[in-house]
C-alpha positions as CSV (number, residue, x, y, z in Angstrom):
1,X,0.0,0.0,0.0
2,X,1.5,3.4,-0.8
3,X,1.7,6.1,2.0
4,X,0.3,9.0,1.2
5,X,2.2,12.2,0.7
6,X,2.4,14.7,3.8
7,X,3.0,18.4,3.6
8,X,5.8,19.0,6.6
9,X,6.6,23.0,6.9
10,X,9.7,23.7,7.4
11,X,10.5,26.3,10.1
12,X,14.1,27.3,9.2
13,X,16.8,26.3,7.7
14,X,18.3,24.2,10.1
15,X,15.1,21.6,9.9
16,X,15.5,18.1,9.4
17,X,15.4,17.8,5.5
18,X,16.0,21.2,4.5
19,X,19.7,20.9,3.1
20,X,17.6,18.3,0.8
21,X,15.4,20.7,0.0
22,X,17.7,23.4,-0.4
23,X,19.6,21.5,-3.5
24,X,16.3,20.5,-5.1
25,X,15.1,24.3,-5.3
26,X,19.0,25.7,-6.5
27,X,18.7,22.4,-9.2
28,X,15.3,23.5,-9.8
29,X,15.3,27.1,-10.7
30,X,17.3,29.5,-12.1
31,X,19.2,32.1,-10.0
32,X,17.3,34.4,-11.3
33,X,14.1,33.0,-10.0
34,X,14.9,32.6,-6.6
35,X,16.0,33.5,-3.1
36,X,19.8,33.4,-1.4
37,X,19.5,31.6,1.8
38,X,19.0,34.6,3.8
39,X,15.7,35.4,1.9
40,X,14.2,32.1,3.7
41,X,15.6,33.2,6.5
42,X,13.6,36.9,6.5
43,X,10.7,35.1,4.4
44,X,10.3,32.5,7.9
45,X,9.8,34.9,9.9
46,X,6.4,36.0,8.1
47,X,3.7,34.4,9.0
48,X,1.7,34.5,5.9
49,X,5.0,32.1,3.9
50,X,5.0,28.6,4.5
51,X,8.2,26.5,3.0
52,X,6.8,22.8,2.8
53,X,8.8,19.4,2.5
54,X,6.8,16.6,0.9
55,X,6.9,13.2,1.8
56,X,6.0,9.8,1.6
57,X,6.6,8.2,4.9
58,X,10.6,8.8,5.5
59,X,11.1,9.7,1.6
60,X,11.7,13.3,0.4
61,X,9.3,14.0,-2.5
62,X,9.5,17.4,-3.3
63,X,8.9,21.5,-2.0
64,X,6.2,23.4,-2.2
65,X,6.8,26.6,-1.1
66,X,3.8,29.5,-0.6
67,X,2.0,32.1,0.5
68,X,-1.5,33.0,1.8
69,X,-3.0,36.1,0.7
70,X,-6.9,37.0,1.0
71,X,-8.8,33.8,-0.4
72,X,-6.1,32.3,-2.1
73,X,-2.3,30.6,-1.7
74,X,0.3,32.0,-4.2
75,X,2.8,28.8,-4.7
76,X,6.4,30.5,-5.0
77,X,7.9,27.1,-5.9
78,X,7.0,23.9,-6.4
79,X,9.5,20.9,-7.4
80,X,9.8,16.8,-7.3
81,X,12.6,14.9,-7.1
82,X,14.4,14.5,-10.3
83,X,14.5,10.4,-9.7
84,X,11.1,10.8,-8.9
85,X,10.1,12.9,-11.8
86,X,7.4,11.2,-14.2
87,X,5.5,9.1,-11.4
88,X,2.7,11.7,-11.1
89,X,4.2,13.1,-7.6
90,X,4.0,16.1,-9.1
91,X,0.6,15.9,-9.8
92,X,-0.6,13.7,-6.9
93,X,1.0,16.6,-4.6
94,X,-0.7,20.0,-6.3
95,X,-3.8,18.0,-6.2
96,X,-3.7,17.5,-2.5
97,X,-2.8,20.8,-2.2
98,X,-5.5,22.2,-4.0
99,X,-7.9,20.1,-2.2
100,X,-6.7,21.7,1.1
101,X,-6.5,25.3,0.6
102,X,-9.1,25.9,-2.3
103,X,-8.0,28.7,-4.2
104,X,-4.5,28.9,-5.8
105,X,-2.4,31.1,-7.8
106,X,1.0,30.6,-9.1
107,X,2.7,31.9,-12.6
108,X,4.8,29.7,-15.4
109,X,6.9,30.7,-18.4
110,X,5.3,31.6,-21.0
111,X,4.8,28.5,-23.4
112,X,7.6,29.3,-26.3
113,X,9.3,25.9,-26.3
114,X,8.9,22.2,-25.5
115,X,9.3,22.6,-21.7
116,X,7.3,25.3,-20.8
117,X,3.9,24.0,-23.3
118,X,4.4,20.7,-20.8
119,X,4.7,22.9,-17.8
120,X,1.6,24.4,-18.8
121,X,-0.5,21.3,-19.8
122,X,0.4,20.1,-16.8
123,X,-1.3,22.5,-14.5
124,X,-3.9,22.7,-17.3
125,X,-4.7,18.6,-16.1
126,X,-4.4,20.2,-12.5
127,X,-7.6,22.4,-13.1
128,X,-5.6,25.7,-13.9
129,X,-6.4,28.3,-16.1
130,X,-4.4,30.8,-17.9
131,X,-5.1,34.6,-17.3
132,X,-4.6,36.9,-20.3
133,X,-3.0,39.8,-18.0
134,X,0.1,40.9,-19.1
135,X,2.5,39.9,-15.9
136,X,5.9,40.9,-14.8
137,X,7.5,38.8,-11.8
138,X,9.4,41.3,-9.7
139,X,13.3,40.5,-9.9
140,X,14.8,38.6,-7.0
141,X,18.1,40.2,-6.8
142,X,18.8,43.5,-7.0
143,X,20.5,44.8,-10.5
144,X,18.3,42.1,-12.3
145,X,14.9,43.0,-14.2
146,X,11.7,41.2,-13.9
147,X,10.8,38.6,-16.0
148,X,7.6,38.2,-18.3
149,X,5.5,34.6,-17.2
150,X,2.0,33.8,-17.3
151,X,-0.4,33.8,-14.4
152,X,-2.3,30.7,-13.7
153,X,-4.8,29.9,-11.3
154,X,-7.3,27.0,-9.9
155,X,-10.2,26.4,-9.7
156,X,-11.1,29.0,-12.1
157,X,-9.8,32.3,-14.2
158,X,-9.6,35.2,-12.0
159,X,-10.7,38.8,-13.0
160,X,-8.9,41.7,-13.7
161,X,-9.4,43.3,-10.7
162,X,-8.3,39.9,-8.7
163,X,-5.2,39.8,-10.8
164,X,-4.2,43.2,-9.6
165,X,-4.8,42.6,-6.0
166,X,-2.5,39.3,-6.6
167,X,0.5,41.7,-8.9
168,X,-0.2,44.2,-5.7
169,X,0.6,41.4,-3.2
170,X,3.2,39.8,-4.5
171,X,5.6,43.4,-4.8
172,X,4.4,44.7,-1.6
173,X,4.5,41.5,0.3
174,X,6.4,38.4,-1.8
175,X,9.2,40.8,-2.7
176,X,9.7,43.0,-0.1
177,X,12.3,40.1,1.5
């Protein structure tokens, strides 16, 4: 019988599994779509982020890393296990996620290539939807400039209006580390 997967926050970096977690997220993403260490460290301390292990039993499974905002989670970063990759963890854990918290936002790149039209059919199976709003992620470092991706969010499309509360949040609150 397989266990099923468990969302364990982390509380800082010196939790069991984070160093696990911590190479998963540098492999995962690009520098410049991501935090230094001591952005986790300031981004702990808020009470609306939550940096969550996944796991099967004893077995490391992935992150999920996000942040509650009004009526919704805004997921930061979400990654499997590369030996794991292809199993539907990926998809077992944002559905369970989903199912918890009810309303979700999160952004992709926009689909150009290969990669990124998988990315997006993948949350499309999810229950996603892709928002027509023109979107520029705030850089993470200072000297870079944003980047262009594509807002996506479940269970439905949000409005124009939502989508501006969410670009609002996400500088003002996501950003400020």
């Amino acid at each position: 019988m397989t266990r099923p997967l468990q969302f364990i926050p982390f509380k800082s970096r010196s939790d069991k599994g984070w160093a696990e977690a911590w190479e998963l997220y540098e492999k995962s993403f690009p520098y410049n779509e991501r935090w230094n260490a001591e952005g986790y460290d300031r981004a702990f301390g808020d009470p609306n982020f939550e940096a969550d292990g996944i796991w099967r039993g004893d077995e490391f499974i992935g992150i999920l890393f996000h942040w509650g905002a009004d009526g919704y989670r805004y997921v930061e970063h979400l990654a499997v296990s590369p030996a794991l990759r292809g199993q539907n963890m990926g998809s077992a854990a944002l559905s369970a996620f989903c199912r918890k918290v009810g309303r979700v936002i999160l952004e992709i790149d926009p689909p150009a290539d290969d990669v990124s039209l998988r990315r997006r059919g993948f949350y499309e199976r999810a229950g996603f939807h892709e928002n027509p709003y023109r979107h520029v992620h705030p850089p993470y470092h200072a000297g870079n400039r944003g980047h262009d991706l594509v807002v996506m969010s479940y269970p439905r499309a949000i409005s124009e209006e939502e989508y501006r509360a969410f670009a609002d949040y996400l500088a003002a609150r996501v950003m400020a580390r």
